[in-house]
N, C-alpha and C positions, 0 to 999 in steps of 0.2 A: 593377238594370240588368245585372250582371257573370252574372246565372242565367240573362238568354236570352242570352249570346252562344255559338254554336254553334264548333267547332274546321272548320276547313275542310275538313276527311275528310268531314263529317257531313250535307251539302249534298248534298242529289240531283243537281243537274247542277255538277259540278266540270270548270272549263276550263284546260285549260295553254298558255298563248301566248308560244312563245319567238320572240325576236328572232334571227335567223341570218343569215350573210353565206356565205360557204361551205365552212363547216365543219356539215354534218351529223349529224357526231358529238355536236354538243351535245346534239341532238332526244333520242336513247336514253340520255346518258351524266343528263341530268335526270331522263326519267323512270325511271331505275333505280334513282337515287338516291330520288327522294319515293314509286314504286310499291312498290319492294323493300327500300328500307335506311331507311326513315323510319320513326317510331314514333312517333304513327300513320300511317300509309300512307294518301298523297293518292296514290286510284288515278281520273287523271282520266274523267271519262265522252268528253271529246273532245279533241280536239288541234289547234292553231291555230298557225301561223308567222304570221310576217312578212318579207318578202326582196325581193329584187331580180330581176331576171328570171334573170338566172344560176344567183344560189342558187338559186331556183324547180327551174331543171334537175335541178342536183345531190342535191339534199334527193327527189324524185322517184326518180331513178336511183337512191339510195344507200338511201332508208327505204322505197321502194314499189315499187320492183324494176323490170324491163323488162317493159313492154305486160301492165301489169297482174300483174306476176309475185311474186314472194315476196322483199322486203329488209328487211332490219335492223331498220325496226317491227316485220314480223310474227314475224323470231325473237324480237323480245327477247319479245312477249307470247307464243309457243309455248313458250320457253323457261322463262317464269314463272306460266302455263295464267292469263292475260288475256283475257278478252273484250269485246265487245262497245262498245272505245273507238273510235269514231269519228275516222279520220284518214287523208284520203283527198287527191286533186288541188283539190278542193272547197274545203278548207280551210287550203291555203296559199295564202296573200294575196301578193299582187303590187303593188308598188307603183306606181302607173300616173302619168304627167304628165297635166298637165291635158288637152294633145292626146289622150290615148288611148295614148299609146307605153309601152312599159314602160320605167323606166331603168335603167341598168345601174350599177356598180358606181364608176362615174368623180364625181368627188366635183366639185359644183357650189353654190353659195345658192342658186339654184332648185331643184335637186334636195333642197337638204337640206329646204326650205322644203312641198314636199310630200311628203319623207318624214313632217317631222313633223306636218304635217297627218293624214296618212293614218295612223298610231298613234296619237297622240293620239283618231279617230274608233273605230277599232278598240278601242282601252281604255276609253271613253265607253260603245261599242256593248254590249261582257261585261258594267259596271258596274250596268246601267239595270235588272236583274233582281235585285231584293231576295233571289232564290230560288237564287245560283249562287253558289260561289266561286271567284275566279280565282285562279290560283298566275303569273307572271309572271319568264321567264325573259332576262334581258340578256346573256349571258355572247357572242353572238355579233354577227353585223354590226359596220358602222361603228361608231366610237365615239360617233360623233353619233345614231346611232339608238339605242344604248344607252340616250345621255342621255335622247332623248324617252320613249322606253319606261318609261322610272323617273319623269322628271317628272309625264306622261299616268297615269298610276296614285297618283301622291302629289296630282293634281287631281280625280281619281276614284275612287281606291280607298276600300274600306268595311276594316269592324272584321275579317271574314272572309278579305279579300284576302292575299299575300304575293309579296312580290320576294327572287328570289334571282338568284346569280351563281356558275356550277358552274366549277370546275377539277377537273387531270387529271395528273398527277406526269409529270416526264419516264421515258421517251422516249415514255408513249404520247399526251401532250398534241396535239391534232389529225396524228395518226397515222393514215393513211388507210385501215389495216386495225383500228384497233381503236374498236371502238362503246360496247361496255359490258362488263366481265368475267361471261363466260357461268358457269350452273353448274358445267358441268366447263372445269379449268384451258384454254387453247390456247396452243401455241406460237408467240410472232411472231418473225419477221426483221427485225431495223432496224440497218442501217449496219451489214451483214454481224456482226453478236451476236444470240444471239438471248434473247428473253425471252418469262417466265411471266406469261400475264394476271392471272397471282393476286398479279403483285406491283403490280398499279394500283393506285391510289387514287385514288378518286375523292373532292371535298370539295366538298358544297353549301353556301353560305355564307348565312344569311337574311340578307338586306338589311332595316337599322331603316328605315321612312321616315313623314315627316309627311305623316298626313291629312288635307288641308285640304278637302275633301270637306264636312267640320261647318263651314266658315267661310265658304267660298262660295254665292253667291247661288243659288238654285235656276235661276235663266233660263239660267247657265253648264252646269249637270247636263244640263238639256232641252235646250238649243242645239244649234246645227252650226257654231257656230264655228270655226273652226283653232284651232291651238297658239298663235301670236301675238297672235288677235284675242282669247284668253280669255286669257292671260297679262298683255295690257291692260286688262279689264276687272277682273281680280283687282288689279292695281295699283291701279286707281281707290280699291278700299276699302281699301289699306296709305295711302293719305294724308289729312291729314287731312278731317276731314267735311265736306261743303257742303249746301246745300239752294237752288237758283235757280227764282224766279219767272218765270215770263213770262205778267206778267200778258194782255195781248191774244190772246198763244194759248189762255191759259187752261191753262199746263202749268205741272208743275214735275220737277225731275231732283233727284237725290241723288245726288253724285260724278259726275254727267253723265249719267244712269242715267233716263231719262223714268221716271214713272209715269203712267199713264194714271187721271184719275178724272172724277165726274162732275160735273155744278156744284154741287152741294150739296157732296158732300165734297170740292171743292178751296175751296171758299168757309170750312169748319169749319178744313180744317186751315192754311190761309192766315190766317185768324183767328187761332188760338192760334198761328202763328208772329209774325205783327203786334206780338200782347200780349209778344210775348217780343225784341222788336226795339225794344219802346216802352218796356220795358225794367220793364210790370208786374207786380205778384207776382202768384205762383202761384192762377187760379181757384178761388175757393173757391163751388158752386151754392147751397148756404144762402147765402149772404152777398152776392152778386154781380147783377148782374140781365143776367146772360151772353146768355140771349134775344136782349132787344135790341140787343146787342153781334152777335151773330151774325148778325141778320138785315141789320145797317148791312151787314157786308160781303157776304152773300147777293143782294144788291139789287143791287151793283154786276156782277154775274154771272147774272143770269135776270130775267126780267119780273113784273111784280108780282103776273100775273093768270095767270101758271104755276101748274101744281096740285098742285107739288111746293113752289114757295114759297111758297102760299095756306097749305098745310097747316101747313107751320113757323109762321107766321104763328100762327095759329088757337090754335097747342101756346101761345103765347107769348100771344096775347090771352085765350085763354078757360079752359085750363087751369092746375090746381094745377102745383104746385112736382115732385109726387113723375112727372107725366107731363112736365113740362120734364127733369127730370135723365133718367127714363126716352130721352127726345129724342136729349141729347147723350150719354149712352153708347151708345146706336146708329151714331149718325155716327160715333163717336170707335173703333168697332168696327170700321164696314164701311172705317173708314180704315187701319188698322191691319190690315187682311186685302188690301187691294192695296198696300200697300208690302212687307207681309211676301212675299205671293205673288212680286213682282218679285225681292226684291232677297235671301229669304232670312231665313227668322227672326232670326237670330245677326246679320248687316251690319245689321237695319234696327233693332236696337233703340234706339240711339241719335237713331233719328229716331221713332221715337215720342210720344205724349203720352204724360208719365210720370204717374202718382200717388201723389202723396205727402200721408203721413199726418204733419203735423207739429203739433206744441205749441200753437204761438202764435195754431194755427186751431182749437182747444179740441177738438183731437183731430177735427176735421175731415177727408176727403178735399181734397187740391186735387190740382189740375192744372196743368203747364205743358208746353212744348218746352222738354229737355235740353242739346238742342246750344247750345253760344254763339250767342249776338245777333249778332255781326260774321259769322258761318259762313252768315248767310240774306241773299241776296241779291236784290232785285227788279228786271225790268226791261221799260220797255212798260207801258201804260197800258190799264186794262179797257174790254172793246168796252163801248159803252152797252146799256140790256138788249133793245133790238131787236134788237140785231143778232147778239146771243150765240145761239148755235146750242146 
């Protein structure tokens, strides 16, 4: 596994998205540092903020000059013969209220509540390209947008990604003349002394952080959730497991988590949850006559003269042994590929049918549900099978 992972230099489309409030300086004091003093050198292909409508102004005026003119992005890249990175009015993002307005800098719950909506969507949006790496800068804005910035990438980030946090030695630390130490020395003025930009330091710090990206359920990855609404759904799988029936609707959820299936397969796996609430050992298909077991409860769930439970039927009346097992590892398949779909390979294995090769079944396969018996819960009564749709 360790021989395909690529170094984030090595990525065709490389993204830098910093977090800014209005200190501009961070934009060039970053990428001088991973363009120019990194080894290897992450020279991104594009460049992305995120701000406020203010910063928006000043990040404009200060990296992209007046009316389209010449600032502090384009020297730092004439100054180090960069091309071709993409970073324009385009792609600084504005954080907008739900009305439409932009907000400003005045710290509110509502505001902060679609700030972090609006990063969390932006580090979702980089993430969703197996073919890019993001490099992720916090060192500016709010503290609160710091925080979502790093959470939003520890929800999404891959093996590729990284967070960092730049600093800048006094006195040139958000200095409003100094951007990044040019090739040749310049002199500043500050508080009437004056100083060498050769005596800057600049320090990019990589930020460790947990990718819980492998642990969450894939529908969180696809989503448009906000921060809140996925941060509750990841909660759901920090406790412990559940599985709820309902039988009448014909549904069941895992940590609250619907999955959708069809009558056959909620009929199989309602089955082997039963057996494991009844408190039976583990299916063994040589030894069992599981068939008829499955159909007891398929019956409660579709009409008799369905063609889908004629067919089960049929497997179970006129067929051997080796086309019944062939039966139920299909179901116990196509069951197993909509919970995983939902909820996530890694969340759902616990709600699997397990199989187990044990002893006492003379080296037999069996089968049960893992989870605890008390963890399955039923409620509501099956329509009769007219009325099952």
């Amino acid at each position: 596994m360790n021989a395909t992972i690529r170094e984030p230099s090595e990525y065709s489309r490389r993204i830098l998205l910093v977090v800014i409030g209005m200190t501009p300086q961070i934009v060039t004091e970053t990428l001088y540092k991973l363009a120019v003093k990194a080894e290897p050198a992450f020279v991104p292909t594009e460049v992305h903020l995120i701000t406020t409508l203010e910063g928006a102004k000043s990040a404009e005026l200060a990296l992209l000059g007046v009316e389209g003119g010449f600032g502090w992005f384009h020297q730092l890249c004439d100054d180090f013969s960069f091309s071709g990175i993409r970073f324009n009015k385009e792609t600084i993002h504005v954080i907008a209220d739900t009305e439409g307005q932009f907000i400003d800098d005045d710290q509110s719950t509502e505001h902060n509540r679609i700030a972090s909506d609006f990063i969390t969507g932006k580090v979702r949006e980089f993430t969703r390209d197996d073919g890019n790496a993001l490099h992720v800068s916090l060192a500016g804005g709010r503290k609160t947008m710091s925080y979502y910035a790093g959470y939003a990438l520890s929800l999404y980030g891959r093996m590729q990604d990284r967070l960092s946090h730049v600093l800048v030695n006094e006195p040139f630390q958000n200095n409003k003349d100094f951007f990044y130490p040019r090739p040749k020395p310049e002199r500043l003025e500050i508080n009437n002394k004056y100083f060498s930009t050769d005596d800057a330091n600049i320090i990019l710090s990589d930020i460790p952080y947990v990718r819980m990206r492998y642990q969450v359920p894939e529908l969180l990855l696809e989503g448009k959730d906000g921060f809140q609404e996925t941060v509750d759904k990841i909660q759901r799988f920090s406790q412990p497991e559940s599985i709820e029936f309902d039988l009448q609707k014909q549904s069941v959820a895992f940590n609250g988590v619907p999955v959708p299936m069809s009558n056959s397969e909620f009929a199989f796996y309602l089955w082997m949850c039963e057996r494991k609430m009844a408190k039976e050992p583990p299916l063994v298909l040589e030894a069992d006559d599981f068939m008829s077991e499955f159909l007891d409860v398929y019956r409660r769930f579709t009409s008799r003269d369905g063609g889908l439970y004629e067919r089960a039927e049929k497997v179970a009346r006129e067929k051997g042994i080796s086309e019944q097992k062939s039966y139920f590892w299909s179901k116990k398949r196509t069951v197993h590929k909509r919970i995983e779909d939902r909820l996530g390979k890694r969340p759902a294995q616990i709600f699997l049918v397990q199989t187990l090769e044990l002893v006492e079944y003379e080296e037999k396969k069996a089968y049960e549900i893992s989870i605890a018996a008390d963890a399955i819960t039923q409620c509501g009564y099956p329509l009769k099978p007219e009325q099952s749709v």
